[in-house]
N, CA and C atoms as a LAMMPS dump frame, in Angstrom:
ITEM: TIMESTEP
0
ITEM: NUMBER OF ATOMS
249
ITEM: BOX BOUNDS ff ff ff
-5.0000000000000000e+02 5.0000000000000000e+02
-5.0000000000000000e+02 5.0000000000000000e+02
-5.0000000000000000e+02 5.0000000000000000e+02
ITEM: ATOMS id mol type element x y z
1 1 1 N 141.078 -165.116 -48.875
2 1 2 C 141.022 -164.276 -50.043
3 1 3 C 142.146 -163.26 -49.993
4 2 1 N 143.132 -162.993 -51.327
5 2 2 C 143.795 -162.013 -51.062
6 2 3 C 143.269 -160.207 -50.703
7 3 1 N 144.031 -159.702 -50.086
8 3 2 C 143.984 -158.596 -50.213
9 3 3 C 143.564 -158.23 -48.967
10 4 1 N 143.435 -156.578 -48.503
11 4 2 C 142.579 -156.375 -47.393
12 4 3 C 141.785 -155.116 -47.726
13 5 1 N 140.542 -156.052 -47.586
14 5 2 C 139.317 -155.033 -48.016
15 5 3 C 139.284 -154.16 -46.664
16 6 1 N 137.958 -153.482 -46.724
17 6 2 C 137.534 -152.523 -45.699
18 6 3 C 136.872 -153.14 -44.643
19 7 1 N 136.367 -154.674 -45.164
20 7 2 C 135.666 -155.341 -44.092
21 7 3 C 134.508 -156.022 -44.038
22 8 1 N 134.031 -157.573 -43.944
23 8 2 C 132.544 -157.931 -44.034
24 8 3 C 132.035 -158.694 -43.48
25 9 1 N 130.775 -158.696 -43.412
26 9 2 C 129.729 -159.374 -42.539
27 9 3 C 129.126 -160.759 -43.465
28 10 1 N 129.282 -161.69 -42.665
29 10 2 C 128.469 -162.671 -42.997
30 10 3 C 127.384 -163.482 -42.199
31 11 1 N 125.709 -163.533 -42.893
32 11 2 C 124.803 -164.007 -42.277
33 11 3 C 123.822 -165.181 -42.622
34 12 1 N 123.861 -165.951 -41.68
35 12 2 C 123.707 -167.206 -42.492
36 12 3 C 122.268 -167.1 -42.112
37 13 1 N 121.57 -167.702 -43.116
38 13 2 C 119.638 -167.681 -43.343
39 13 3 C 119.654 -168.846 -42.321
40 14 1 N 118.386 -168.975 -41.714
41 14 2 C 117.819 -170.104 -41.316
42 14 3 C 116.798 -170.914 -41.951
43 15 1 N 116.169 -169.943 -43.007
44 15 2 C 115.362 -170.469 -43.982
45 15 3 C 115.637 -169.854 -45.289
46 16 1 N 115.567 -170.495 -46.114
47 16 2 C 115.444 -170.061 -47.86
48 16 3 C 114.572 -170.275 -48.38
49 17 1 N 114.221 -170.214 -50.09
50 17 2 C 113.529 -170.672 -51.475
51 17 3 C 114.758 -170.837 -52.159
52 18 1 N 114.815 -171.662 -52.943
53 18 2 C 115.705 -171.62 -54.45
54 18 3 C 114.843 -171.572 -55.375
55 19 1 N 115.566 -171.536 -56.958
56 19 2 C 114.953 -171.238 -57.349
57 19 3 C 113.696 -171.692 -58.004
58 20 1 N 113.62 -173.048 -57.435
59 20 2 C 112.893 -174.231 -57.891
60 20 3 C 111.51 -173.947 -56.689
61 21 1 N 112.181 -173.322 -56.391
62 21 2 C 110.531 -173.514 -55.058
63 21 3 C 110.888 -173.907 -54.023
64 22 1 N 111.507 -174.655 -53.598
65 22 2 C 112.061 -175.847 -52.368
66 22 3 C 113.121 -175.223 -51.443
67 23 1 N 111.975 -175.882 -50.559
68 23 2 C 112.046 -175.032 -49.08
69 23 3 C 113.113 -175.309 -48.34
70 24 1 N 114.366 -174.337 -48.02
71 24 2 C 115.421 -175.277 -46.854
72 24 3 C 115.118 -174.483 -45.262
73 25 1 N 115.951 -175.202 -44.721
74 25 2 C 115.582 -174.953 -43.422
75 25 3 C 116.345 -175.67 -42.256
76 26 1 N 116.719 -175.08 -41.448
77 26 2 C 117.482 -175.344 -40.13
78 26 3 C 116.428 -176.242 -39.518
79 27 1 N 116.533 -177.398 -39.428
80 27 2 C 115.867 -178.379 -38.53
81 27 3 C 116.707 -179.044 -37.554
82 28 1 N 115.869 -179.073 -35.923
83 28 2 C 117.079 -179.433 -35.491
84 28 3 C 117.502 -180.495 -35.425
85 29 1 N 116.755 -181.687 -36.33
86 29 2 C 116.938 -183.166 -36.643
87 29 3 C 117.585 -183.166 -37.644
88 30 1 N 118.077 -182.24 -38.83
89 30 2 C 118.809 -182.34 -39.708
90 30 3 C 119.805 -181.209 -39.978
91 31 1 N 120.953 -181.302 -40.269
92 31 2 C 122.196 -180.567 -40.703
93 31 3 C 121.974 -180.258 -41.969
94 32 1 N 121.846 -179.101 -42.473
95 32 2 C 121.708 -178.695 -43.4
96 32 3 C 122.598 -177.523 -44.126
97 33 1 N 123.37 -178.374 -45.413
98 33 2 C 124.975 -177.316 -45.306
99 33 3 C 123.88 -176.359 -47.048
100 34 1 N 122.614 -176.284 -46.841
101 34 2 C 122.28 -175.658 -48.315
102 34 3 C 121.38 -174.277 -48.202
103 35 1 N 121.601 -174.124 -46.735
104 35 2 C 121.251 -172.685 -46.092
105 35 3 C 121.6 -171.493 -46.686
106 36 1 N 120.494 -170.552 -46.681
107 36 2 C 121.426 -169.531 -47.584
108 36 3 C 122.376 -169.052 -46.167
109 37 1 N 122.981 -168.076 -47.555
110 37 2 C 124.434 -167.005 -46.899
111 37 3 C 124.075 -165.603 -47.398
112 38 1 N 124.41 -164.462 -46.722
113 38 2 C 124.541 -163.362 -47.462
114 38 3 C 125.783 -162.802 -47.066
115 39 1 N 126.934 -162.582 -47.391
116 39 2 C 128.014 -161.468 -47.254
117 39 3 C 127.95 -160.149 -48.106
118 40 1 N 128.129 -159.45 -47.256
119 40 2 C 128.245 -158.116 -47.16
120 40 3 C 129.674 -157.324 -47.186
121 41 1 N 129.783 -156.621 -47.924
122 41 2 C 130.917 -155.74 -47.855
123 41 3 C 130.955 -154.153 -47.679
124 42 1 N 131.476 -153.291 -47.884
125 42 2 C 131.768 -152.301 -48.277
126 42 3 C 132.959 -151.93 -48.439
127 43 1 N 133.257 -151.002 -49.892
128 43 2 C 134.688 -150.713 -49.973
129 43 3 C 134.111 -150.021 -51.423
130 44 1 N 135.997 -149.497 -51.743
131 44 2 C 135.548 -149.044 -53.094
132 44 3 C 135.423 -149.874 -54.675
133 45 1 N 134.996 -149.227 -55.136
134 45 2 C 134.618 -149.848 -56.387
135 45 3 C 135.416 -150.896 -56.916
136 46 1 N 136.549 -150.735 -57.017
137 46 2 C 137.868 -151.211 -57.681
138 46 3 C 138.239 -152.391 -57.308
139 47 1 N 137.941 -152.04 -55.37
140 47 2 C 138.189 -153.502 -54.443
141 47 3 C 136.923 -154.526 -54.806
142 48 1 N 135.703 -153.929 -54.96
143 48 2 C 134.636 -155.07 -54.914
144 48 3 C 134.521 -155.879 -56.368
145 49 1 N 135.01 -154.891 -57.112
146 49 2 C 135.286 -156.06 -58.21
147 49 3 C 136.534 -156.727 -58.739
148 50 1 N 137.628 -156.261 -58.044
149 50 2 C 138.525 -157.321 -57.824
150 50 3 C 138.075 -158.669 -56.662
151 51 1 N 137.214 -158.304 -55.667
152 51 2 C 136.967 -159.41 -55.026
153 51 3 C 135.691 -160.277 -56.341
154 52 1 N 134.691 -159.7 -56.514
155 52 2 C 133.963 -160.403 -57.747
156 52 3 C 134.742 -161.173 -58.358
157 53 1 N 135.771 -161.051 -59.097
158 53 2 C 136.58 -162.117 -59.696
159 53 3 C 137.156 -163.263 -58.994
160 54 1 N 137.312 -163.162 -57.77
161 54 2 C 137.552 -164.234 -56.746
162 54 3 C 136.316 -164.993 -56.453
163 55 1 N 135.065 -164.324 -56.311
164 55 2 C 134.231 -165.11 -55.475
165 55 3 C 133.582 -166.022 -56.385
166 56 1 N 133.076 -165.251 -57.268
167 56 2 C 132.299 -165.517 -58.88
168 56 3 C 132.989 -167.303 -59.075
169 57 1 N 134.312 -167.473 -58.888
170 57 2 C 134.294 -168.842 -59.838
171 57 3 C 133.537 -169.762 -58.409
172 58 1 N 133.863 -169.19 -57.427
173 58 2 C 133.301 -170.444 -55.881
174 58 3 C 131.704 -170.562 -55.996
175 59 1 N 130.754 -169.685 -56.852
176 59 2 C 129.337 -169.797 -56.86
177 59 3 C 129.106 -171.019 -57.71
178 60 1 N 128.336 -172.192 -57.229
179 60 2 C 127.928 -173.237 -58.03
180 60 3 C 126.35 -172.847 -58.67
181 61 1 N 125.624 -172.319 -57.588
182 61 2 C 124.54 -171.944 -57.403
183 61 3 C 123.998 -170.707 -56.836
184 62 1 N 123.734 -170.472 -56.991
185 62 2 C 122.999 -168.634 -56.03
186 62 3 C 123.039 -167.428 -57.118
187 63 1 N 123.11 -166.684 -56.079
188 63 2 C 122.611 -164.996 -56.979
189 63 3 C 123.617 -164.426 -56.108
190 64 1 N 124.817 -163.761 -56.926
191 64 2 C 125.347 -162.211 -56.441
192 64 3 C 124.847 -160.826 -56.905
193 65 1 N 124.813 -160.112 -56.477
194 65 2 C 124.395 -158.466 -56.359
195 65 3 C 125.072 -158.04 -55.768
196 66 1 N 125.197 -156.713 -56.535
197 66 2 C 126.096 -155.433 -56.413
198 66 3 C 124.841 -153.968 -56.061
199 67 1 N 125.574 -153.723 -55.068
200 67 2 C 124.29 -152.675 -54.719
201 67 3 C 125.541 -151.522 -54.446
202 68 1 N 124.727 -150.071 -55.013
203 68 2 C 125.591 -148.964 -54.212
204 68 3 C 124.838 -148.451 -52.628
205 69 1 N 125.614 -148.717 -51.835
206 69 2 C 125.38 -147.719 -50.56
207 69 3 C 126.106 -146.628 -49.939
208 70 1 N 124.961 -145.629 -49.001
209 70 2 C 125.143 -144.338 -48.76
210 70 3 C 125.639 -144.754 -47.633
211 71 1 N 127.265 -144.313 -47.234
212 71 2 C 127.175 -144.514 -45.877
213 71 3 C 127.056 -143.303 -44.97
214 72 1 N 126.167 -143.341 -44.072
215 72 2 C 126.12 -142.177 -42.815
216 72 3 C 127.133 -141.839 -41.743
217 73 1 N 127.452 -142.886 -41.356
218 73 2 C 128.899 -142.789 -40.649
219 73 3 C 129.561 -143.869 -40.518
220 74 1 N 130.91 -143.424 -40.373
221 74 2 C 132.398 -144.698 -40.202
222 74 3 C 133.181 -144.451 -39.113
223 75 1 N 133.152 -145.282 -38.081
224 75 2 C 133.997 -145.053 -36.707
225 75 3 C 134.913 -145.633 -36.828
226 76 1 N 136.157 -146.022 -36.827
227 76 2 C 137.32 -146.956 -36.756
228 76 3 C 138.181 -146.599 -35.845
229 77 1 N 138.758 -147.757 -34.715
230 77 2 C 140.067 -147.261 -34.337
231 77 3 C 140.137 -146.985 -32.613
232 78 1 N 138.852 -146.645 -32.974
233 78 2 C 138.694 -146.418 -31.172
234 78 3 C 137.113 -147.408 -30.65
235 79 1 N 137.771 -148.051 -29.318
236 79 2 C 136.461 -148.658 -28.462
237 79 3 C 136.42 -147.796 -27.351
238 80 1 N 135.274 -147.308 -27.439
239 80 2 C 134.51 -147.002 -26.594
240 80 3 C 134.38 -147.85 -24.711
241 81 1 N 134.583 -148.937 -25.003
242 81 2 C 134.426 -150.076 -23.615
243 81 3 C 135.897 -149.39 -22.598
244 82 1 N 137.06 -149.263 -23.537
245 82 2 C 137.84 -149.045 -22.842
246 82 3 C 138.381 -147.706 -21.888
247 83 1 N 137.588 -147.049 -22.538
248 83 2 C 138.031 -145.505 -21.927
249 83 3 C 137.7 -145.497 -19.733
């Protein structure tokens, strides 16, 4: 994706619903590529909906949401492991 956001997390479900009812699920007899996903971002306004216009045409299926969050704190720049 172009650009460089602030940064995100992606977590893949082991179980879902769609919206039909029907159950998916990590079995370990079957590969299953219809698992949900959730990515996560944060950044400012401007960036998340310039990324919206990118992601929006790759959805065949699912639900995006836009949520505002409070953040409490932001560390960047320094690890701790190394001192």
């Amino acid at each position: 994706m172009r650009g460089h956001g602030a940064g995100a997390t992606v977590l893949r479900g082991i179980l879902g619903f769609d919206a039909d009812g029907c159950l998916h699920t990590a079995k370990i007899l079957r590969l299953s590529e219809d698992l949900p996903i959730v990515v996560e971002t944060v950044d400012r306004p401007e960036r998340t909906e310039a990324l919206l216009t990118e992601i929006d045409p790759m959805i065949c299926e699912g639900l995006i949401t836009r949520e505002k969050a409070r953040v409490i704190a932001y560390r960047a720049g320094t690890n701790a492991d190394s001192a």
